[in-house]
N, CA, C, O and CB atoms as a CASP TS submission, in Angstrom:
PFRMAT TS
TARGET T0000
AUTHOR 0000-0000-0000
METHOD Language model
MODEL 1
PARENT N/A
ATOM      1  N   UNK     1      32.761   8.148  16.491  1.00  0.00           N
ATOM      2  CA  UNK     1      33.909   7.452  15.960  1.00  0.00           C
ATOM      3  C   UNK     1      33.892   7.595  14.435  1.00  0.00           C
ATOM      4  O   UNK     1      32.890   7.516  13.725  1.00  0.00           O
ATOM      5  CB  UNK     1      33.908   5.955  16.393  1.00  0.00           C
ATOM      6  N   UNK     2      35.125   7.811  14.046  1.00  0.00           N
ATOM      7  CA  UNK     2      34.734   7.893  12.047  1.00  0.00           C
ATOM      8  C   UNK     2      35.753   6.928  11.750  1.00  0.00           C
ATOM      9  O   UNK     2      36.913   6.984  12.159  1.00  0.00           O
ATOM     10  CB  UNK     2      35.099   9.718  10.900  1.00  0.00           C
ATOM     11  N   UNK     3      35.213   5.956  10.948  1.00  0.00           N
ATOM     12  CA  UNK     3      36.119   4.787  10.182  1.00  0.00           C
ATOM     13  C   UNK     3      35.906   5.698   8.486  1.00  0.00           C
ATOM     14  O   UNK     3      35.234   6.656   8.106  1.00  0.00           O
ATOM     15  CB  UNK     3      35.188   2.639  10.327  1.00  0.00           C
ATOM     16  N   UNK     4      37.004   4.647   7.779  1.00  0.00           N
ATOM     17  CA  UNK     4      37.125   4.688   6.599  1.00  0.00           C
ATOM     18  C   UNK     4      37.029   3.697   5.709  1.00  0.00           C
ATOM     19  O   UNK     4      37.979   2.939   5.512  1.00  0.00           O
ATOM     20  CB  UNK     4      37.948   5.119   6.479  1.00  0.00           C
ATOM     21  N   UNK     5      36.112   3.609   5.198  1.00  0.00           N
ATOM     22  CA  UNK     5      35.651   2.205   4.354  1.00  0.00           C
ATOM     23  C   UNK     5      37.205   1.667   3.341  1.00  0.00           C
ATOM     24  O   UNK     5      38.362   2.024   3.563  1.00  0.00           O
ATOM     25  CB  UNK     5      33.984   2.735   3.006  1.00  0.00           C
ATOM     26  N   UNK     6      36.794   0.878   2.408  1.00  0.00           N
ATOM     27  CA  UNK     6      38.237   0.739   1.415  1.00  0.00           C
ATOM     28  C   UNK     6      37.678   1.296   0.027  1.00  0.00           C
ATOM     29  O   UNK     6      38.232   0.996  -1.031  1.00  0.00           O
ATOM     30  CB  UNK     6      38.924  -1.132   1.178  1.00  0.00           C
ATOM     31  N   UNK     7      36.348   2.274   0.091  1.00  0.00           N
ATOM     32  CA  UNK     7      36.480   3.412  -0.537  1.00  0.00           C
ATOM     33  C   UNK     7      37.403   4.549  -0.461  1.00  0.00           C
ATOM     34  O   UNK     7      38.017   5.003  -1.426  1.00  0.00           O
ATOM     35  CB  UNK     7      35.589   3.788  -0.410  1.00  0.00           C
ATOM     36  N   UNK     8      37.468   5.014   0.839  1.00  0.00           N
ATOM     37  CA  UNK     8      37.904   5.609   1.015  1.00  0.00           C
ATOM     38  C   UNK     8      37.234   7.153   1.436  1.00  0.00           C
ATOM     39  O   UNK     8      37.585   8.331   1.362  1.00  0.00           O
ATOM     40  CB  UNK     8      38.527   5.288   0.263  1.00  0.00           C
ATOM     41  N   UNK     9      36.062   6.378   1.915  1.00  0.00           N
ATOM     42  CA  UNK     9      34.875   7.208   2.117  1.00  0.00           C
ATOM     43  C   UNK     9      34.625   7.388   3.757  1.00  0.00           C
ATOM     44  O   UNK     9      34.027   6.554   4.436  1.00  0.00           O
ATOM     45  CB  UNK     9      33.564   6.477   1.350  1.00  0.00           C
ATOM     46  N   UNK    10      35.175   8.590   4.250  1.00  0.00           N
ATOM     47  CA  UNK    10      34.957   8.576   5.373  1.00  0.00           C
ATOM     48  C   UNK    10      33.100   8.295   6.208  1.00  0.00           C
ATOM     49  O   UNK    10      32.096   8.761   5.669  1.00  0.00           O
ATOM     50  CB  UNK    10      35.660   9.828   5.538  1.00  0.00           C
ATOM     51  N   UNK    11      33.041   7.453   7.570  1.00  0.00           N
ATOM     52  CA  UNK    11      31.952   7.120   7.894  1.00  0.00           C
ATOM     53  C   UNK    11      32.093   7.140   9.017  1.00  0.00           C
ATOM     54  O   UNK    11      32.924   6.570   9.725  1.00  0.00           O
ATOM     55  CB  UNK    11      31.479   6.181   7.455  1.00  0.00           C
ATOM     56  N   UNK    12      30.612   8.353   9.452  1.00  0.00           N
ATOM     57  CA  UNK    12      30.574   8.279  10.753  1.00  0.00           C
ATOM     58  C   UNK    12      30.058   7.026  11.680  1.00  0.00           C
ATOM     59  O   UNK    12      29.442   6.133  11.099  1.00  0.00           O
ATOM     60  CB  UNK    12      29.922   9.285  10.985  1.00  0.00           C
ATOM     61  N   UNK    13      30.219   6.947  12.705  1.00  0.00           N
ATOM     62  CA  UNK    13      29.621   5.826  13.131  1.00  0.00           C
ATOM     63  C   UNK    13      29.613   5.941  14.668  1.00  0.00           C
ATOM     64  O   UNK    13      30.638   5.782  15.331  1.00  0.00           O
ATOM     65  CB  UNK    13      30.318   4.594  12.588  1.00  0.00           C
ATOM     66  N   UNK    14      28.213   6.272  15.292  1.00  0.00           N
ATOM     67  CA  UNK    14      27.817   6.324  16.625  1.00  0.00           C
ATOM     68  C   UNK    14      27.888   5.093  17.267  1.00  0.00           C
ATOM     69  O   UNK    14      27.289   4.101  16.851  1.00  0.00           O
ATOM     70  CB  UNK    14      26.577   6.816  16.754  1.00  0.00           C
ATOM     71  N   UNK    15      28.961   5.114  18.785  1.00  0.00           N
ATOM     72  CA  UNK    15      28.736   3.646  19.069  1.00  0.00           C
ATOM     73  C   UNK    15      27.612   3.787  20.174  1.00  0.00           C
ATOM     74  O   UNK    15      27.541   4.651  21.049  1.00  0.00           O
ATOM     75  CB  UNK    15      30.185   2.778  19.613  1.00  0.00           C
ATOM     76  N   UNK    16      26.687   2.654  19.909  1.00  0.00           N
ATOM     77  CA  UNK    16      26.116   2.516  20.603  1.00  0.00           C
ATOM     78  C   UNK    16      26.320   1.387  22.269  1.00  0.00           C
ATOM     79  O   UNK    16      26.640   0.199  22.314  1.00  0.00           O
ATOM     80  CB  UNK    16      25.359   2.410  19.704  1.00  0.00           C
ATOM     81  N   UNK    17      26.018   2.256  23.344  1.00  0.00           N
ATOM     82  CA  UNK    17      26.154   0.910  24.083  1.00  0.00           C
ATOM     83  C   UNK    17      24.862   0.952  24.916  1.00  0.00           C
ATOM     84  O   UNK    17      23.912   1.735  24.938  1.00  0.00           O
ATOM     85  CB  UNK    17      27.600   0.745  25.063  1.00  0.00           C
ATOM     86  N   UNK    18      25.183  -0.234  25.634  1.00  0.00           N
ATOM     87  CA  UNK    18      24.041  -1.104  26.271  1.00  0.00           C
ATOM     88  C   UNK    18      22.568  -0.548  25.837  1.00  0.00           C
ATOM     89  O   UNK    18      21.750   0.076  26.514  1.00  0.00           O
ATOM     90  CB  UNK    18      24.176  -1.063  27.985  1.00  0.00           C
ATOM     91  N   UNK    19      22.518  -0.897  24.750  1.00  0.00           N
ATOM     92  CA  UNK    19      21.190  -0.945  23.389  1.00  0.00           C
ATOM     93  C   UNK    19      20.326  -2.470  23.697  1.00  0.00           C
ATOM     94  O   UNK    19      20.946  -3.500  23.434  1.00  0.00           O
ATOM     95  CB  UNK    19      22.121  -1.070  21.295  1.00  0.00           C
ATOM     96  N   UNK    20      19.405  -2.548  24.056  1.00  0.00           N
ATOM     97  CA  UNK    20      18.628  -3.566  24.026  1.00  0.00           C
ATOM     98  C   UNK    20      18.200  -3.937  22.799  1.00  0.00           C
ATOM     99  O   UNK    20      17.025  -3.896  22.435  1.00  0.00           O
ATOM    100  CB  UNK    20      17.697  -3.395  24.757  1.00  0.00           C
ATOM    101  N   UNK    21      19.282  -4.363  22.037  1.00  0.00           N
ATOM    102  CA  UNK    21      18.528  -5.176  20.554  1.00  0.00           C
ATOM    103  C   UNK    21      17.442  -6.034  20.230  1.00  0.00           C
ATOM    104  O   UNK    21      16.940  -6.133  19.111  1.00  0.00           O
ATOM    105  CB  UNK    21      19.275  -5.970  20.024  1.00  0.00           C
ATOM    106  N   UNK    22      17.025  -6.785  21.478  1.00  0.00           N
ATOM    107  CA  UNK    22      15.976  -7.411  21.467  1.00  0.00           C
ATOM    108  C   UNK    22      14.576  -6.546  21.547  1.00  0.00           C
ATOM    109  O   UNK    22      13.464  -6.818  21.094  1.00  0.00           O
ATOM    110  CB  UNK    22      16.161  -8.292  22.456  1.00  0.00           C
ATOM    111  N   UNK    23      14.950  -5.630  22.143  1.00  0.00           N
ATOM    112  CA  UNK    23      13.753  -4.939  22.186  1.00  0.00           C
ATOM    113  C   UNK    23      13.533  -4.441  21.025  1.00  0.00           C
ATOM    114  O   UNK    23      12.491  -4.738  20.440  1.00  0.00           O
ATOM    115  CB  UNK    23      13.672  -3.999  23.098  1.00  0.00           C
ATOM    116  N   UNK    24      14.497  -3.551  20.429  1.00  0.00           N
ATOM    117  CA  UNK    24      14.575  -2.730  19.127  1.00  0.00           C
ATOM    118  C   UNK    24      14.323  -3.548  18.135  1.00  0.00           C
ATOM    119  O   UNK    24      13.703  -3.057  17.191  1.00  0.00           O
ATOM    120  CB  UNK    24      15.852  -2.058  18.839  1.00  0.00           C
ATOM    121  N   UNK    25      14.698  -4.941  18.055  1.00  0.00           N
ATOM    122  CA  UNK    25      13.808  -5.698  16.559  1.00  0.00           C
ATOM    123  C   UNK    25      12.719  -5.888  17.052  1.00  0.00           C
ATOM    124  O   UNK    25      11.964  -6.061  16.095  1.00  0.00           O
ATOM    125  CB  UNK    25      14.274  -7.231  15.825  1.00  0.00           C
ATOM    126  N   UNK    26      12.048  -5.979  18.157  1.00  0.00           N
ATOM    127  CA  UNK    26      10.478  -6.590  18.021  1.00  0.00           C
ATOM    128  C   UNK    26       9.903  -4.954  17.924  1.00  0.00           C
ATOM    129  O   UNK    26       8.795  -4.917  17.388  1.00  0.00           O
ATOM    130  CB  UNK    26       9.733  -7.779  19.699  1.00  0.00           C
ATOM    131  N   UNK    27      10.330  -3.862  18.255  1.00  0.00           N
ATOM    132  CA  UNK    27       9.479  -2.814  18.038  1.00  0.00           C
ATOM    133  C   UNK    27       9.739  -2.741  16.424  1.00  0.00           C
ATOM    134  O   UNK    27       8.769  -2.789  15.667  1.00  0.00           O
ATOM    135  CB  UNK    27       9.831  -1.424  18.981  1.00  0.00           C
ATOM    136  N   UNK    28      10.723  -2.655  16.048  1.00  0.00           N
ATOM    137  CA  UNK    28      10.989  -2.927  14.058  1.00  0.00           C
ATOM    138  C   UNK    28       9.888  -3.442  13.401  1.00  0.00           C
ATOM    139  O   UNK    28       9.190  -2.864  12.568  1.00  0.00           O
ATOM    140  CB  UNK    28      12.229  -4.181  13.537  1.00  0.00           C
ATOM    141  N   UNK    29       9.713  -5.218  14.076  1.00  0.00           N
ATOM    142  CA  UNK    29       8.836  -5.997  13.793  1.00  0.00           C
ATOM    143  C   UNK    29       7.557  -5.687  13.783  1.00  0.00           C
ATOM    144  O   UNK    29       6.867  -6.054  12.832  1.00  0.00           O
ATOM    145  CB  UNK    29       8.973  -6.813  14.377  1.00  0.00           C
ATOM    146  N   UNK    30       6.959  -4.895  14.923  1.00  0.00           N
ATOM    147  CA  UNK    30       6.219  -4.680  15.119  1.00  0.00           C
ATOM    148  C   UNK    30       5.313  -3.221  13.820  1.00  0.00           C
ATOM    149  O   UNK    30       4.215  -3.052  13.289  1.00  0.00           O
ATOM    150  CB  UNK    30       6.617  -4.683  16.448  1.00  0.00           C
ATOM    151  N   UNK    31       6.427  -2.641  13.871  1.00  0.00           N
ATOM    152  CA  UNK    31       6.120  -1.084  13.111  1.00  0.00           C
ATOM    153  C   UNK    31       5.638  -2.289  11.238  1.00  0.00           C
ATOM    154  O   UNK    31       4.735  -2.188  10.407  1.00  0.00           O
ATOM    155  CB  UNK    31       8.438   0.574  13.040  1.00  0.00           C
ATOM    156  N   UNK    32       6.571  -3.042  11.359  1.00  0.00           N
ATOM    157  CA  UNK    32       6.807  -3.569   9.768  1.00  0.00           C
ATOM    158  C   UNK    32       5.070  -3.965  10.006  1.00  0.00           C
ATOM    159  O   UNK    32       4.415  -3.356   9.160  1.00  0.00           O
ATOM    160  CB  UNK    32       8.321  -5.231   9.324  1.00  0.00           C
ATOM    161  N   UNK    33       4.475  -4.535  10.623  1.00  0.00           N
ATOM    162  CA  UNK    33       3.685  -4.950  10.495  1.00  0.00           C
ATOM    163  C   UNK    33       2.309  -4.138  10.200  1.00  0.00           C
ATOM    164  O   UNK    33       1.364  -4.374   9.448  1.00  0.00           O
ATOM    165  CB  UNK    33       3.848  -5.591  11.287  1.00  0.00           C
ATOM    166  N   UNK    34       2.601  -3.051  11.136  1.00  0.00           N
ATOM    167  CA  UNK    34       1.644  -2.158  10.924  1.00  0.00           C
ATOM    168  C   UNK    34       1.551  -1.740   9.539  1.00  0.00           C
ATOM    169  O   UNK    34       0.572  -1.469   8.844  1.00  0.00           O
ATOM    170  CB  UNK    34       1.821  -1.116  11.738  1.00  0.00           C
ATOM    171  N   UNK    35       2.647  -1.750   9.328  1.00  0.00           N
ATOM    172  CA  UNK    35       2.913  -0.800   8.014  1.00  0.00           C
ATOM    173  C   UNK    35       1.894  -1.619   6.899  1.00  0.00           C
ATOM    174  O   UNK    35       0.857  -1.277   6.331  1.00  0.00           O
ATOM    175  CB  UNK    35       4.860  -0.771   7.434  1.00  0.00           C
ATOM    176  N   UNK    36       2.789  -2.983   6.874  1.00  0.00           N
ATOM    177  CA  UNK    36       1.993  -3.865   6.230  1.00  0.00           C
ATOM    178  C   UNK    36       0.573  -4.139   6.347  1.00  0.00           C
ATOM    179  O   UNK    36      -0.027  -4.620   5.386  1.00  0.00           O
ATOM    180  CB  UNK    36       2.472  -4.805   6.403  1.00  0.00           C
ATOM    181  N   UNK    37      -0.208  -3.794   7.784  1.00  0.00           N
ATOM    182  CA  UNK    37      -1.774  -4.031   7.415  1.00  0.00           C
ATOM    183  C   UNK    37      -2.423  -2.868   6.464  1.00  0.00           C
ATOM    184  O   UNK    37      -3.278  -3.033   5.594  1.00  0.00           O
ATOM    185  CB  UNK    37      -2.693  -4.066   8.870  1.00  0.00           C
ATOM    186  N   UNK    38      -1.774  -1.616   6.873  1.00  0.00           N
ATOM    187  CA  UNK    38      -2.158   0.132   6.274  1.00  0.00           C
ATOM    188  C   UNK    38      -1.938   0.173   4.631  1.00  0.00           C
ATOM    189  O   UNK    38      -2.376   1.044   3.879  1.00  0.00           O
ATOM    190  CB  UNK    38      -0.837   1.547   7.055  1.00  0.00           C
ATOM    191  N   UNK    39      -1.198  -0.917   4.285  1.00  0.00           N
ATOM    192  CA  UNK    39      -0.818  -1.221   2.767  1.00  0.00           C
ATOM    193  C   UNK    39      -2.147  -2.348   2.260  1.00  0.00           C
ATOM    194  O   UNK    39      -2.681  -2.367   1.151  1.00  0.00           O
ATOM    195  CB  UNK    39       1.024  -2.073   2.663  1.00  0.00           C
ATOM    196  N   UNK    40      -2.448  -3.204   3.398  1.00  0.00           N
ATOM    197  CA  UNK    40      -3.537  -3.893   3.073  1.00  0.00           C
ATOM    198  C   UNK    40      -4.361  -3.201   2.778  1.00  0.00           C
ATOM    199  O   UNK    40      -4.523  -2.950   1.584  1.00  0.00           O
ATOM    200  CB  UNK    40      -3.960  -4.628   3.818  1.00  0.00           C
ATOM    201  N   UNK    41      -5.335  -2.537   3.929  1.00  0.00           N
ATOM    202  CA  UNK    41      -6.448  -1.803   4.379  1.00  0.00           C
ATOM    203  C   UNK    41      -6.430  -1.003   3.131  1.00  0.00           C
ATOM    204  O   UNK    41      -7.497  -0.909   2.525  1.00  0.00           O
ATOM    205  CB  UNK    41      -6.346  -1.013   5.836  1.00  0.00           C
ATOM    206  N   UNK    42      -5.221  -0.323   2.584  1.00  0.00           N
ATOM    207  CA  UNK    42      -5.677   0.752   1.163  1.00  0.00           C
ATOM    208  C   UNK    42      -6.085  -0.145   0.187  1.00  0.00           C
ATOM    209  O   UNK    42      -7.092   0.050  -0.493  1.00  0.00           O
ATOM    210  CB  UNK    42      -4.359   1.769   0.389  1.00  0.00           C
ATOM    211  N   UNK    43      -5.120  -1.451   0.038  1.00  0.00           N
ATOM    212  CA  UNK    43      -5.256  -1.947  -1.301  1.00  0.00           C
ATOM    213  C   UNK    43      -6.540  -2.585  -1.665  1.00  0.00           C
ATOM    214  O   UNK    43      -6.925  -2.867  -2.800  1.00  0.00           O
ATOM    215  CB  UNK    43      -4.246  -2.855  -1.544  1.00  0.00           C
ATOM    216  N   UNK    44      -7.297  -2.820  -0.258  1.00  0.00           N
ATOM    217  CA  UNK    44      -8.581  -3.408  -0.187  1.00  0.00           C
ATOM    218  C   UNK    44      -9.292  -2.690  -0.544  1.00  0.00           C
ATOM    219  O   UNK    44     -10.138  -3.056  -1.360  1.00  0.00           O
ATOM    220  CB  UNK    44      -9.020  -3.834   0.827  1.00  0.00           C
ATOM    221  N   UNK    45      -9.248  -1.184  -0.024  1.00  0.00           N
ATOM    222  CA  UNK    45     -10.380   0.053  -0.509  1.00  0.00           C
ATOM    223  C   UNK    45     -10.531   0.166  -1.654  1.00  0.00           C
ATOM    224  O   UNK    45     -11.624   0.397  -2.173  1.00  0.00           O
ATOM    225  CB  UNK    45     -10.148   1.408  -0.199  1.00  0.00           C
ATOM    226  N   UNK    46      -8.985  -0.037  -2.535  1.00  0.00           N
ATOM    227  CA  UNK    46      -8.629  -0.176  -3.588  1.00  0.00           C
ATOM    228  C   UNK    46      -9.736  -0.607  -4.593  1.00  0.00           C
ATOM    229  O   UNK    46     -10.305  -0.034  -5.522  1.00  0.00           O
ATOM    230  CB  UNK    46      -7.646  -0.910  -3.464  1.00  0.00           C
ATOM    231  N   UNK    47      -9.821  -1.990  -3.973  1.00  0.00           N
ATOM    232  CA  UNK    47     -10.034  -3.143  -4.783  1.00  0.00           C
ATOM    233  C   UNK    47     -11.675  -2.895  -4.809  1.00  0.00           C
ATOM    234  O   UNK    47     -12.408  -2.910  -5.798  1.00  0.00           O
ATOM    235  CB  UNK    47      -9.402  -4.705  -4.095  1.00  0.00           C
ATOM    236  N   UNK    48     -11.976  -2.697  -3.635  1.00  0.00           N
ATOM    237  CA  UNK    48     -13.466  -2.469  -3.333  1.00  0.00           C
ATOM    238  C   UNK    48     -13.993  -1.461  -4.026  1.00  0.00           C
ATOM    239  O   UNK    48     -15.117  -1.774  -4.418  1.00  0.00           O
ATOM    240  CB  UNK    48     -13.757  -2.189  -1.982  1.00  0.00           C
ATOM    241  N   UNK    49     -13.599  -0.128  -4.426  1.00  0.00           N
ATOM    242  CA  UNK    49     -13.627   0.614  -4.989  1.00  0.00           C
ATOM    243  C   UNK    49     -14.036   0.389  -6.759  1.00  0.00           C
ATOM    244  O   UNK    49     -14.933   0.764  -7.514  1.00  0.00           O
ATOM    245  CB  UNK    49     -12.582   1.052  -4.532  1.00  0.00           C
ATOM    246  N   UNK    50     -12.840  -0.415  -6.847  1.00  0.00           N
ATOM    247  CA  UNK    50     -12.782  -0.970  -8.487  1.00  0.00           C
ATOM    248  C   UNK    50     -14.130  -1.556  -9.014  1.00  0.00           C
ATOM    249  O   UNK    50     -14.550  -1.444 -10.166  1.00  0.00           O
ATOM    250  CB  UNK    50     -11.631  -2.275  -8.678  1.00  0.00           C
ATOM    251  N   UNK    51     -14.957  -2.434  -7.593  1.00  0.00           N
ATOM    252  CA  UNK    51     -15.288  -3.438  -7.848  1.00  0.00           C
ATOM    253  C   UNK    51     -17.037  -2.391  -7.824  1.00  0.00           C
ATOM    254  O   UNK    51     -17.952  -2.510  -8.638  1.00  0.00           O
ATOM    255  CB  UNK    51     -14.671  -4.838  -6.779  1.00  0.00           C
ATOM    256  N   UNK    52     -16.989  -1.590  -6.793  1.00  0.00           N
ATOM    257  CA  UNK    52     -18.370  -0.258  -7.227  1.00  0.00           C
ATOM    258  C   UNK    52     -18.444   0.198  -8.569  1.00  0.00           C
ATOM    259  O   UNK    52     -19.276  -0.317  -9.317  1.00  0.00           O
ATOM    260  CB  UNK    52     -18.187   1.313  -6.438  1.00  0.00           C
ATOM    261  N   UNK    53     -17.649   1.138  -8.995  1.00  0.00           N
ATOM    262  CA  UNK    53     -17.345   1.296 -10.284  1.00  0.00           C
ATOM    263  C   UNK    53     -17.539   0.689 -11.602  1.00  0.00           C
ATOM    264  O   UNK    53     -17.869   1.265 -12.639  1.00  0.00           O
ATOM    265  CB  UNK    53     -16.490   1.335 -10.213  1.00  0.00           C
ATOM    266  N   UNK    54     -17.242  -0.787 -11.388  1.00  0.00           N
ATOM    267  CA  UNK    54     -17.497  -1.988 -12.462  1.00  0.00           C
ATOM    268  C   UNK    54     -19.341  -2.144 -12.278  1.00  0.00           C
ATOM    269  O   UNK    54     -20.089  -2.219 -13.253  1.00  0.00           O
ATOM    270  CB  UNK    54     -16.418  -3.766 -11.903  1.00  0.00           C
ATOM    271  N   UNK    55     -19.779  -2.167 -10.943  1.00  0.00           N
ATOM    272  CA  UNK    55     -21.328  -2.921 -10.767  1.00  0.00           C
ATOM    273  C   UNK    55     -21.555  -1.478 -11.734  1.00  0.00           C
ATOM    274  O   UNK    55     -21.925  -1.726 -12.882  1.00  0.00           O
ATOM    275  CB  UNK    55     -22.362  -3.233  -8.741  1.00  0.00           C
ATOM    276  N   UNK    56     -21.376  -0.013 -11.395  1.00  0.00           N
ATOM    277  CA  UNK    56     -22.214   1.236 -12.080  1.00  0.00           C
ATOM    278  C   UNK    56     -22.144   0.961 -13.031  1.00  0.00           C
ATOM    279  O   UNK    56     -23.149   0.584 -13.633  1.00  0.00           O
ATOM    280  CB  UNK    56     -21.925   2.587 -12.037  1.00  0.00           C
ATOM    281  N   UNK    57     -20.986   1.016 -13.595  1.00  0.00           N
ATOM    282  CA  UNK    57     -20.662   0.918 -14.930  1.00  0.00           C
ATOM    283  C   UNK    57     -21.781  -0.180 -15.878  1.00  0.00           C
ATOM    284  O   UNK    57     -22.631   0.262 -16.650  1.00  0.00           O
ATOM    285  CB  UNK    57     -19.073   0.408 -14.905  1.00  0.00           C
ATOM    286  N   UNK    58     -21.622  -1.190 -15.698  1.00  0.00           N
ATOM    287  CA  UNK    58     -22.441  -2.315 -15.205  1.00  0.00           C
ATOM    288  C   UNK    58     -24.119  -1.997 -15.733  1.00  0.00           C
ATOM    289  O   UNK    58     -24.766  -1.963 -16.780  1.00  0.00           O
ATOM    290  CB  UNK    58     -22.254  -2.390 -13.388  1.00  0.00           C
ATOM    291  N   UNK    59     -24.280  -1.834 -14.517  1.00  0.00           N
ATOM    292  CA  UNK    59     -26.060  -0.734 -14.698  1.00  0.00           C
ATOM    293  C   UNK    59     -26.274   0.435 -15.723  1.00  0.00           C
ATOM    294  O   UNK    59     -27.345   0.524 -16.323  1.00  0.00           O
ATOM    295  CB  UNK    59     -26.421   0.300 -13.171  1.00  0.00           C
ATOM    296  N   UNK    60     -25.291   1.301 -15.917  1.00  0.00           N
ATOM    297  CA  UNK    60     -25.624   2.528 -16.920  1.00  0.00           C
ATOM    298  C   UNK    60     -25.268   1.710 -18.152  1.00  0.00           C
ATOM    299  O   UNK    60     -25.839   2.187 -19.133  1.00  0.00           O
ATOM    300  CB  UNK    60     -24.647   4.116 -16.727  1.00  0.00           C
ATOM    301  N   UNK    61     -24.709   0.911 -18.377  1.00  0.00           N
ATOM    302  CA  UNK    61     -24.489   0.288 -19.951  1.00  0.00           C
ATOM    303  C   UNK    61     -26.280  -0.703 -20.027  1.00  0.00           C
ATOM    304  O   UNK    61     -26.833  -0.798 -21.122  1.00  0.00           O
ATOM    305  CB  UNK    61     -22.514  -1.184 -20.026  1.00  0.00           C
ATOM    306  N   UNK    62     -27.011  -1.390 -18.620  1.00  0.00           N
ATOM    307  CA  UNK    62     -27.883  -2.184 -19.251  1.00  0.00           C
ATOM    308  C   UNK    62     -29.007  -0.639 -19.139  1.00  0.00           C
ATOM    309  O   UNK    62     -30.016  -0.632 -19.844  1.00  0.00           O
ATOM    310  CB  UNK    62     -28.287  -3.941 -18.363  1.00  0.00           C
ATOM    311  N   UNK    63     -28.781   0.273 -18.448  1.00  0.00           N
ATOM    312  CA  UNK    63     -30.026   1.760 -19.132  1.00  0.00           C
ATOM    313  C   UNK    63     -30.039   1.816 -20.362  1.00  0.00           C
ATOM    314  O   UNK    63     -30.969   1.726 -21.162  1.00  0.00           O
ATOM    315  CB  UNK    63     -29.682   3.462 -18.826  1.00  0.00           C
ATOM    316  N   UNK    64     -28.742   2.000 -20.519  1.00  0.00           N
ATOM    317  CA  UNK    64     -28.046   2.715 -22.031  1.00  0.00           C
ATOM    318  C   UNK    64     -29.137   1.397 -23.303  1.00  0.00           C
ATOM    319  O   UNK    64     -29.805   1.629 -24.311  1.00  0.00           O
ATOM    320  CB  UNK    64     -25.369   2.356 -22.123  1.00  0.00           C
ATOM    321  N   UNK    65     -28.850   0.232 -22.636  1.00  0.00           N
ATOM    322  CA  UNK    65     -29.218  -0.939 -23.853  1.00  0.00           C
ATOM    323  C   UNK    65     -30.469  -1.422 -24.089  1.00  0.00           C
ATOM    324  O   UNK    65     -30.759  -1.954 -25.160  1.00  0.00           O
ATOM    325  CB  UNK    65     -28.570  -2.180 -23.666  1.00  0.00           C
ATOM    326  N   UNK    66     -31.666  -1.212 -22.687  1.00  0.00           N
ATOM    327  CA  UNK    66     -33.052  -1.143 -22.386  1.00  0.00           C
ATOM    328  C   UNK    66     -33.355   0.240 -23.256  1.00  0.00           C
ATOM    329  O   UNK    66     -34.255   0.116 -24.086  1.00  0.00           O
ATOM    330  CB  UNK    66     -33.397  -1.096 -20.641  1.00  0.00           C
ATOM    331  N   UNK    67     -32.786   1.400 -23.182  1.00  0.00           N
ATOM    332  CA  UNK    67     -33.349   2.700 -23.936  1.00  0.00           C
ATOM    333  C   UNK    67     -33.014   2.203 -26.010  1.00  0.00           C
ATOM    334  O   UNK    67     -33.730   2.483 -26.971  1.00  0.00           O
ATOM    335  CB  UNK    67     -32.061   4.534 -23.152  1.00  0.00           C
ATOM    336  N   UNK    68     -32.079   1.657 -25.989  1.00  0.00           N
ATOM    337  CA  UNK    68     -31.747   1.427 -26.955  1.00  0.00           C
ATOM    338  C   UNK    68     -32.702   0.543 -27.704  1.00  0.00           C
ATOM    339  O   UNK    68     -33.028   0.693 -28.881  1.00  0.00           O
ATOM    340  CB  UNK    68     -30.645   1.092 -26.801  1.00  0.00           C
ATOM    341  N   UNK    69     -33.060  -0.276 -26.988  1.00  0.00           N
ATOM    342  CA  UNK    69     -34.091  -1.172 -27.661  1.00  0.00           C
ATOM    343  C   UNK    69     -35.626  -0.536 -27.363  1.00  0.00           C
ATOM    344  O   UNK    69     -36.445  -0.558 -28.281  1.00  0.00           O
ATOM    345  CB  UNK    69     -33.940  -2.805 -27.020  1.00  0.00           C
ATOM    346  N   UNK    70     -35.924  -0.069 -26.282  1.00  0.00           N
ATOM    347  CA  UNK    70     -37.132   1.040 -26.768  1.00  0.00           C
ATOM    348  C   UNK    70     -37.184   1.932 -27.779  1.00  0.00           C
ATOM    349  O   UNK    70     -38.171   2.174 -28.473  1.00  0.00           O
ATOM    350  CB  UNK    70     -37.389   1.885 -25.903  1.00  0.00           C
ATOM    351  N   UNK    71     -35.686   2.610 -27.884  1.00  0.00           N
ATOM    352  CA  UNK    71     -35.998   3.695 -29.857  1.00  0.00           C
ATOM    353  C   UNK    71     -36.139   3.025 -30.794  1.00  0.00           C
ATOM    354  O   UNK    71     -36.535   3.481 -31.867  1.00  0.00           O
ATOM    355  CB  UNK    71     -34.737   4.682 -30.681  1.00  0.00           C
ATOM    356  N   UNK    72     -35.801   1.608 -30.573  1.00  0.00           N
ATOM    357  CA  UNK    72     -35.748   0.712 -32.050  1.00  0.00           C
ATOM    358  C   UNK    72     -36.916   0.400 -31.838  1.00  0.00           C
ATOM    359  O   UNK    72     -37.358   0.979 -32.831  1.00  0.00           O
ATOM    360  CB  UNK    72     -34.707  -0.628 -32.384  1.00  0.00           C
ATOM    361  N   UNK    73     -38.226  -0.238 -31.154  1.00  0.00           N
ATOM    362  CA  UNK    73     -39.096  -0.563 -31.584  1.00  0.00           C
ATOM    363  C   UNK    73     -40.014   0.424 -31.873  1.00  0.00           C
ATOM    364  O   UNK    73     -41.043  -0.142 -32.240  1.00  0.00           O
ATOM    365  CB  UNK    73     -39.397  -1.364 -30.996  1.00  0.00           C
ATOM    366  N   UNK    74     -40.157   1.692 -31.891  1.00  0.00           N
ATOM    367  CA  UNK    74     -40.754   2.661 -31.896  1.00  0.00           C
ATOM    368  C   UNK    74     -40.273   3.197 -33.531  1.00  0.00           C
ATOM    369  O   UNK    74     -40.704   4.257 -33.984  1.00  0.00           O
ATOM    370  CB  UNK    74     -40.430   3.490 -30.556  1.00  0.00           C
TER
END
């Protein structure tokens, strides 16, 4: 079927029939959700990641500051 908006923009438009909408939002619902844990699960790696990085970082600055104070007393 093609309507015409009051653009004037022609639009196609498939009719759908006997579509189980109920079904089709809980599978929606369902996908949204997934989506949303896979956005978690990275942002956590994320975070976890950040948080390795900081402990190294962390440790090679107290090497760096233990060596530092061994050349000075020497």
């Amino acid at each position: 079927m093609i309507r015409i908006n009051r653009y004037d923009i022609i639009i196609y438009v498939r009719e759908v029939r006997n579509m189980d909408w109920d079904l089709t939002e809980k599978v929606l619902r369902n996908l949204a959700y997934i989506v949303a844990m896979v956005v978690g699960i990275i942002n956590a790696k994320k975070a976890l990641n950040d948080i390795k990085d900081r402990k190294e970082k962390k440790k090679e600055e107290e090497i760096e500051k233990r060596l530092a104070r061994k050349t000075r007393r020497k």
